[in-house]
C-alpha positions as CSV (number, residue, x, y, z in Angstrom):
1,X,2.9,-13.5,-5.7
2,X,1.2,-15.8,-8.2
3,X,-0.3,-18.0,-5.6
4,X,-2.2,-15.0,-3.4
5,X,-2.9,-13.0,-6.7
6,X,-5.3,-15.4,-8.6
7,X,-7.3,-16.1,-5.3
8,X,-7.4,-12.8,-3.7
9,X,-8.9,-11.0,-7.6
10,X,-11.1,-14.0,-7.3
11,X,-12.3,-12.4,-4.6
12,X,-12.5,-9.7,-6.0
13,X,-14.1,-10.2,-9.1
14,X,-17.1,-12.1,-7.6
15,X,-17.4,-9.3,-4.8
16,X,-18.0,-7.0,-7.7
17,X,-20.4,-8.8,-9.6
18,X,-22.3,-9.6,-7.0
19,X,-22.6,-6.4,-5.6
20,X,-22.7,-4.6,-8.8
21,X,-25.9,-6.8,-9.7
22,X,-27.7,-6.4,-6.8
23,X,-27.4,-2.7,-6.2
24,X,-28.6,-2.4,-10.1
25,X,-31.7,-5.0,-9.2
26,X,-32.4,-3.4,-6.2
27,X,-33.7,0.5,-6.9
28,X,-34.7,-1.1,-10.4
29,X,-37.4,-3.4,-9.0
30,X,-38.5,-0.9,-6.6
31,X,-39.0,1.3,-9.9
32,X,-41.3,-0.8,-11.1
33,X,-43.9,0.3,-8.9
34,X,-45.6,3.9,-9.3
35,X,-44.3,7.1,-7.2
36,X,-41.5,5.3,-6.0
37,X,-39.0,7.5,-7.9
38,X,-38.8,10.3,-5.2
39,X,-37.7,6.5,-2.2
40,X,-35.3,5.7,-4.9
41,X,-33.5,8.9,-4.3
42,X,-33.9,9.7,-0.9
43,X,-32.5,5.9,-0.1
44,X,-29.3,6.8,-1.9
45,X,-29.5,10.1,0.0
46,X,-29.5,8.5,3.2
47,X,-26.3,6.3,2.2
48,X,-24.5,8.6,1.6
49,X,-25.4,10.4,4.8
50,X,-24.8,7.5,6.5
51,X,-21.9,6.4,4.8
52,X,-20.0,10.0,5.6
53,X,-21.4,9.6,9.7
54,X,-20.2,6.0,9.6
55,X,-16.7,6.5,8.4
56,X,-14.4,7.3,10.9
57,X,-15.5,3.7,12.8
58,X,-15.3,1.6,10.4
59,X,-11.6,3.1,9.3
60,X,-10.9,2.9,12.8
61,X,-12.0,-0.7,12.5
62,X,-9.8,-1.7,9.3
63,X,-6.7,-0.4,11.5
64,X,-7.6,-2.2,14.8
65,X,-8.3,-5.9,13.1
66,X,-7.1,-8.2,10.5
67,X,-8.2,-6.7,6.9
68,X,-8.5,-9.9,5.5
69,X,-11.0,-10.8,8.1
70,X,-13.0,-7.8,7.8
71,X,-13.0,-8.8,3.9
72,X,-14.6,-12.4,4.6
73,X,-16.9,-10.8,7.0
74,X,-18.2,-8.4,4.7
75,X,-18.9,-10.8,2.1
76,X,-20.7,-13.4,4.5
77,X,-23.1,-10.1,5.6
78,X,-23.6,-9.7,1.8
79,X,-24.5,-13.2,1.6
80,X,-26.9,-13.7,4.3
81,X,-28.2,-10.1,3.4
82,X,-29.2,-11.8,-0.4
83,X,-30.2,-15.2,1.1
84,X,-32.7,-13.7,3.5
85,X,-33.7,-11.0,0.7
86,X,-34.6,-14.7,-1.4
87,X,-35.9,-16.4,0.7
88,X,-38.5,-13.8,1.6
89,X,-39.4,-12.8,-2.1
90,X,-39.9,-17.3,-2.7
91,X,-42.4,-17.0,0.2
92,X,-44.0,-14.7,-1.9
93,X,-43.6,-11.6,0.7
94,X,-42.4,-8.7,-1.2
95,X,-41.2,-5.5,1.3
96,X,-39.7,-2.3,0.2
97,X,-38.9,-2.0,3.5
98,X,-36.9,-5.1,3.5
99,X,-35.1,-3.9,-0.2
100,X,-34.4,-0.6,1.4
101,X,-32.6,-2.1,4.2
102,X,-30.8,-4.3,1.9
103,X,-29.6,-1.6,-0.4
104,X,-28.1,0.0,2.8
105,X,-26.2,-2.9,3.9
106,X,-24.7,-3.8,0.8
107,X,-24.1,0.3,0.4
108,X,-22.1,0.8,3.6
109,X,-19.9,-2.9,3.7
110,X,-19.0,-2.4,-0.4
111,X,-17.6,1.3,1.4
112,X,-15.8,-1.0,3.9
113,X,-14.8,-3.6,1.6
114,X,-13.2,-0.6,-0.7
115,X,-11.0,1.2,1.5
116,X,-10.3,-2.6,3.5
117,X,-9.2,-3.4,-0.2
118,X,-6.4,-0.5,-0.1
119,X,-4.8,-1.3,3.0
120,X,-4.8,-4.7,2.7
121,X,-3.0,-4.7,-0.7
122,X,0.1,-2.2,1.0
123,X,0.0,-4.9,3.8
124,X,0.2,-7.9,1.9
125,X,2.0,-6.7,-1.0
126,X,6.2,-5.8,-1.5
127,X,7.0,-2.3,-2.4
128,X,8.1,-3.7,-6.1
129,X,4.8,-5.5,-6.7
130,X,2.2,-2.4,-5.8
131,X,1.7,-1.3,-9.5
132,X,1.8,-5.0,-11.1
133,X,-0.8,-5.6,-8.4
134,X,-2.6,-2.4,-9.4
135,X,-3.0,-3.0,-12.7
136,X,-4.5,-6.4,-12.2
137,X,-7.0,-5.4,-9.7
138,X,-8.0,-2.3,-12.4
139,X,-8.6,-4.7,-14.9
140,X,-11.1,-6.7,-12.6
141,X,-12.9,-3.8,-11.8
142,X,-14.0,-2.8,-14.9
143,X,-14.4,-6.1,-16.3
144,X,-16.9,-6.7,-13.2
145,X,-18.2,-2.9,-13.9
146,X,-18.7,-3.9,-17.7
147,X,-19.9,-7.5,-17.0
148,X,-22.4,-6.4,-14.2
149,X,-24.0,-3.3,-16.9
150,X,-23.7,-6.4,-19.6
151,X,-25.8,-8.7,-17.2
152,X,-28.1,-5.6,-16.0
153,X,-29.2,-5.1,-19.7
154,X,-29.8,-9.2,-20.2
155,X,-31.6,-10.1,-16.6
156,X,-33.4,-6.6,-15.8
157,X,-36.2,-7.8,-17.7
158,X,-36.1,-12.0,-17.4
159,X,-35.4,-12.2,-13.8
160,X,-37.1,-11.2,-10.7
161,X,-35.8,-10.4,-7.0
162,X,-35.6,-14.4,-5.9
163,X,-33.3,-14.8,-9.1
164,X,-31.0,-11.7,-8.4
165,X,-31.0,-12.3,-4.6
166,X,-30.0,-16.0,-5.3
167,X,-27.3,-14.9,-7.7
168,X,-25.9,-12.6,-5.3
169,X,-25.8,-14.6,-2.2
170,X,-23.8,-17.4,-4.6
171,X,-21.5,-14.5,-5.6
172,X,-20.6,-13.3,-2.1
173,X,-19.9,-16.7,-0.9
174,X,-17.9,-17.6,-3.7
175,X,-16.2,-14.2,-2.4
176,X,-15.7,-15.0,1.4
177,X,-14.3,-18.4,0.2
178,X,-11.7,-17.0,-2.0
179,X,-10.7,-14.0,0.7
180,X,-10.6,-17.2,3.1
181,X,-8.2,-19.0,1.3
182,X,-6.1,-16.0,-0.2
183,X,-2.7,-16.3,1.7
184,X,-2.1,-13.3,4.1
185,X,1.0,-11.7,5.9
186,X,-0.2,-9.3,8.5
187,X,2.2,-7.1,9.6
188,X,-0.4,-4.8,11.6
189,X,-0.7,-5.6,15.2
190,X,-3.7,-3.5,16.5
191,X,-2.4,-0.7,19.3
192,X,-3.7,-1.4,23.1
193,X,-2.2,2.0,24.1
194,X,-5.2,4.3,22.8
195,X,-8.7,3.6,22.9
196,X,-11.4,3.0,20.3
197,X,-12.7,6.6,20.5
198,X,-8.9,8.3,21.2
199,X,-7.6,6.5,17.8
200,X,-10.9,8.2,15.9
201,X,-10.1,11.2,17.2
202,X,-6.5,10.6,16.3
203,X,-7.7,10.6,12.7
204,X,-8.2,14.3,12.1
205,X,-4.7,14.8,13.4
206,X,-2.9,12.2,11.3
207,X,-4.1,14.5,7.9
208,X,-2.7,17.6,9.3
209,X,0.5,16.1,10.4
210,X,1.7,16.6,6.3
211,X,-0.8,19.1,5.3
212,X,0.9,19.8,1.9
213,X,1.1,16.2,0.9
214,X,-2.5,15.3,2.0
215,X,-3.6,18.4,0.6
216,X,-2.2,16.9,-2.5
217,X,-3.5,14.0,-2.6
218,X,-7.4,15.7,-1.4
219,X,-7.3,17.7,-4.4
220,X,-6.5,14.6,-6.3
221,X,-10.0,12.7,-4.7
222,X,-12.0,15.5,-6.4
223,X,-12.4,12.9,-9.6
224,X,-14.5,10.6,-8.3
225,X,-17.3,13.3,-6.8
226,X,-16.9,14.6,-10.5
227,X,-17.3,10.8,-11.6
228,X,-20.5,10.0,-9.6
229,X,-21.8,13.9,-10.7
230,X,-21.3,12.8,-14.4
231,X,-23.4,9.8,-13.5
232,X,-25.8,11.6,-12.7
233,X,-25.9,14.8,-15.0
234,X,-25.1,12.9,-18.4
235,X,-28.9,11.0,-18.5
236,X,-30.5,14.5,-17.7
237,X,-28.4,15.8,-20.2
238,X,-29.2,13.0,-22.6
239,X,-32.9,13.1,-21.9
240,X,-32.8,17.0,-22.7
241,X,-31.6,16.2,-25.9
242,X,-33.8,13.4,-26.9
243,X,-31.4,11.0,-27.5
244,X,-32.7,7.4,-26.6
245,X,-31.0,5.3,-24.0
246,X,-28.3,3.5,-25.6
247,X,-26.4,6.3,-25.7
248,X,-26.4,6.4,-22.1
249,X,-25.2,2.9,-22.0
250,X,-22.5,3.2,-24.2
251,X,-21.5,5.9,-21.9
252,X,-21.0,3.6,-19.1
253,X,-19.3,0.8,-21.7
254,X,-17.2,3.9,-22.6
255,X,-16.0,4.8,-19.6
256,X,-15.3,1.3,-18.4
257,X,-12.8,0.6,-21.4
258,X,-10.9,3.8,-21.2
259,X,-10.5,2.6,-17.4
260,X,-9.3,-0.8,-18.9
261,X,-7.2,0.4,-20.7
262,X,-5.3,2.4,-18.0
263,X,-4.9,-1.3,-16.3
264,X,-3.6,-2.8,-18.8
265,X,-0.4,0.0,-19.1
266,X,-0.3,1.5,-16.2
267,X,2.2,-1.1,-14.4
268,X,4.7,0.6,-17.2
269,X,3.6,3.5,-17.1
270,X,4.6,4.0,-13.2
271,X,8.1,2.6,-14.0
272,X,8.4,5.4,-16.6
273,X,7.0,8.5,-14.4
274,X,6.4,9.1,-10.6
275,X,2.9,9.2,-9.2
276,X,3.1,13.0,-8.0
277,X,3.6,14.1,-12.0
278,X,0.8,10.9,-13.5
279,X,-1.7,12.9,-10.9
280,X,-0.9,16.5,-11.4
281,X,-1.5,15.8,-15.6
282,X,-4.7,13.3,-15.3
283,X,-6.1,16.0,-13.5
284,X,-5.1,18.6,-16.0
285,X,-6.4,16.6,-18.2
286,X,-9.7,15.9,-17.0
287,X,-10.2,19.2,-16.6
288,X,-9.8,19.8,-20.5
289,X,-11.9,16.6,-21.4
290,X,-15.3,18.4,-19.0
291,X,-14.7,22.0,-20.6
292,X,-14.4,20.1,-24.2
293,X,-17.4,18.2,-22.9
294,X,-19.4,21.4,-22.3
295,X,-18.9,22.8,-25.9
296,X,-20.4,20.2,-27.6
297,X,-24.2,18.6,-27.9
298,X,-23.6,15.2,-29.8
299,X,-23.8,12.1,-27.7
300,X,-21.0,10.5,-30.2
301,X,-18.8,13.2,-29.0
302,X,-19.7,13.4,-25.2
303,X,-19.3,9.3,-25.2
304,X,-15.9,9.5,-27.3
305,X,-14.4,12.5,-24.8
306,X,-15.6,9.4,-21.8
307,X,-13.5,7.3,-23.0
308,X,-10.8,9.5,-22.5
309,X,-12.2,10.5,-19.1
310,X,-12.5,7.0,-17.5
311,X,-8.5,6.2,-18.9
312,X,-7.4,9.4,-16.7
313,X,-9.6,9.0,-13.9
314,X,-8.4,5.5,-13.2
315,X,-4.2,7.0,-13.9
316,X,-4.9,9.5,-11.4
317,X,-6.4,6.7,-8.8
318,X,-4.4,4.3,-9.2
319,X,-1.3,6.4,-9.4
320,X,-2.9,8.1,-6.2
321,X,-3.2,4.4,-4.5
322,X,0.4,2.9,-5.2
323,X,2.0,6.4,-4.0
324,X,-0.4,6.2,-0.3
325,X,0.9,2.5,-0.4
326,X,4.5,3.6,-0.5
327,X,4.1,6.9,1.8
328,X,1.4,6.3,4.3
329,X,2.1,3.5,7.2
330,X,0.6,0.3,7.2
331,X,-1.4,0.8,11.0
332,X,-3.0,4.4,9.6
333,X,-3.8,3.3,6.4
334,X,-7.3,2.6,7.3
335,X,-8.1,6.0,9.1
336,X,-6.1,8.1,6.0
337,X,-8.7,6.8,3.8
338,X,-11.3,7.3,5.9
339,X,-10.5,10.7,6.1
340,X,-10.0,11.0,2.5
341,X,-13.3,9.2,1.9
342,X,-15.3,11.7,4.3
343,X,-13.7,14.6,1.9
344,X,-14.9,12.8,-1.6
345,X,-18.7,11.9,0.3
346,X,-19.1,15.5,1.1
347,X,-17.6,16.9,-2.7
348,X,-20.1,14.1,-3.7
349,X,-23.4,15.2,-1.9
350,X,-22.9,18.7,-2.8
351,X,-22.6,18.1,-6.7
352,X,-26.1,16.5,-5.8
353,X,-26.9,19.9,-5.0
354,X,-25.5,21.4,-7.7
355,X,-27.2,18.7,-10.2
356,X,-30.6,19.8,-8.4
357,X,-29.8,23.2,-9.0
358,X,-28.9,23.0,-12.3
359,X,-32.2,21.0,-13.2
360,X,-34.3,23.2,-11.3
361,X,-33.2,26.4,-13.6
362,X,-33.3,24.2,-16.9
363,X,-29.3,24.8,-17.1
364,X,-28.4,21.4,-16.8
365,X,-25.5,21.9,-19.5
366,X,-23.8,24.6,-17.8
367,X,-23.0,21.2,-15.4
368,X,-20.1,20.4,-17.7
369,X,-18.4,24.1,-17.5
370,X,-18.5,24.4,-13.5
371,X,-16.7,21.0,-13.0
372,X,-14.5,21.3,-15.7
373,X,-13.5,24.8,-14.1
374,X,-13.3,23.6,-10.6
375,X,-11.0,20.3,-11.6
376,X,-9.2,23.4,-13.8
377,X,-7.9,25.0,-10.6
378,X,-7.5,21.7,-8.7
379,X,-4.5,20.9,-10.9
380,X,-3.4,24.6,-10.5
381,X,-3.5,23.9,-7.0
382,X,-2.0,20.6,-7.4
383,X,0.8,22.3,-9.0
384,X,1.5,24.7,-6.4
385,X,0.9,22.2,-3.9
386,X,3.5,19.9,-5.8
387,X,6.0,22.1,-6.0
388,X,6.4,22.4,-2.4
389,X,6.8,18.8,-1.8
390,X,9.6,18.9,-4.3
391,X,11.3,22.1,-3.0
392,X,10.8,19.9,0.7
393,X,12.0,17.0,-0.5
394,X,14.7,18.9,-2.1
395,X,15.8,20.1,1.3
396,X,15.6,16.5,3.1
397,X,17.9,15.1,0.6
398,X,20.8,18.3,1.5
399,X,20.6,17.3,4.7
């Protein structure tokens, strides 16, 4: 395991600063001109419109081919995406245009990379080393997550887009060259019975094959809509309370250690309990951090509850990973989490909505109360939901 570990997380942790980076240099140096606030958004918009349209080929895609291939390839795209982004910047052309593009690629193939991640870990990985593995990819995530905010807050200011565009394009080829030579047992062969479009269609039917189980697990993809929504409602929350920036930064610091933590124990912790109970409690759990959240108005508070937010969040998706890696098989891993990921884009624009909403009528705090609510009946729901796989399971063992 040793040999294919060290390669394949370094992989992984230059794909994450490289990425993390640039999408924090892009948007910030197209801030820097006036009235470019309102582009910001509606680029981000249009990702995630695009992301959610895009899905169900490129899960399609992760099935058909090898996922370590489609892990090199999305690195050398990054790469040549950055290089041509420098190259244009030294000639001293500077296009929005161009950034805007940019921001889009690297949007959509880190979305591929992701759910590519997933099923090539259950494909490459034994049953026994899932949570070992799981742990150590956690813990180079949010040491990227921390070390790309850490670099943001150093570089934003020194460095230009030649710099960050440079930096990236290294990154992403230090990336592909660590996927390249990360030792992989494919065990998928791609299906030449059904056709590109019948295995897409084929998607929507493998979810409601076990309805109570993926409804499970569906519930359980409501945190990271809630994640991105507390990305984007604790600044307006913060500004409304005219607290300076920092405290919006330890936010993000906060939430990457509690996270950290999670990846240091949570190899034991899923000796200790099974994923179905870890999920069903994070969630509970969360839902007590956001309502605790909404009764208070210090920042210390709100960035001492994250802590505690980012340590469940990552126990519920990491518990949620390893139990898809044991449950779901290998050749429909790619479309399960494409279907899955369609659910959590949707969730995810309409908190946008909501975020709008809530601006619009100067109730931005109420923001705190509706999600804690709605992540309040998701566990109730998970509960219910749970105790029918055990009652079923229950039944399969008596016969």
């Amino acid at each position: 395991m040793e040999n294919k570990t060290i390669t394949y997380l370094s992989g992984r942790f230059f794909d994450g600063i490289s990425s993390g980076l640039f999408m924090m240099a892009l948007p910030w140096i197209m801030l820097q001109q006036p009235g470019m606030g309102t582009v910001v958004a509606l680029i981000a918009l249009f990702c995630t419109g695009l992301s959610f349209c895009l899905t169900p080929l490129f899960s399609v895609l992760i099935d058909k081919h090898s996922r370590k291939s489609i892990l090199i390839l999305v690195q050398i795209i990054q790469a040549l995406t950055a290089a041509i982004v420098c190259i244009i910047y030294w000639l001293g052309i500077e296009s929005n245009g161009l950034l805007a593009l940019s921001q889009v690629i690297f949007w959509l193939s880190s979305n591929v990379a992701w759910a590519s991640n997933n099923a090539f870990t259950q494909e490459n990985y034994a049953k026994d080393q899932y949570a070992k593995i799981s742990g150590y990819q956690e813990i180079v995530m949010q040491g990227t997550t921390l070390g790309a905010g850490a670099l943001g807050i150093l570089l934003l200011e020194l460095w230009g887009m030649v710099e960050f565009a440079l930096f990236a394009a290294v990154a992403s080829s230090l990336a592909a060259l660590s996927y390249l030579i990360t030792p992989y047992h494919r065990q998928v062969s791609p299906s030449t019975k059904r056709s590109f479009l019948g295995q897409i269609k084929e998607s929507k039917v493998l979810l409601t094959e076990q309805p109570i189980f993926y409804g499970f697990i569906l519930i359980s993809c409501l945190s990271y809509p809630v994640l991105t929504f507390l990305s984007k409602l604790v600044p307006i929350w913060f500004a409304r309370l005219g607290v300076s920036g920092d405290w919006f930064a330890m936010y993000n610091v906060a939430f990457g250690l509690g996270s950290l933590m999670t990846g240091l124990v949570i190899s034991k912790i899923l000796t200790l309990y099974s994923q179905q109970s870890i999920m069903q409690y994070s969630v509970f759990v969360l839902s007590l951090i956001l309502l605790a959240m909404s009764l208070v108005t210090q920042p210390l508070y709100i960035v001492a509850f994250t802590a505690f937010f980012g340590l469940f969040n990552a126990l519920n998706r990491i518990a949620r990973t390893n139990w898809m890696h044991h449950v779901v098989p290998m050749a429909q891993r790619g479309r399960i989490d494409g279907g899955l990921a369609m659910f959590s884009t949707l969730a995810q624009s309409l908190s946008y909505v909501l975020i709008a909403f809530l601006a619009h009528t100067d109730n931005i705090g109420l923001g705190f109360t509706i999600v804690g609510f709605i992540m309040f009946f998701a566990s109730l729901g998970m509960l219910k939901l749970g105790g029918k796989l055990d009652k079923n399971r229950k039944l399969a063992l008596s016969h």
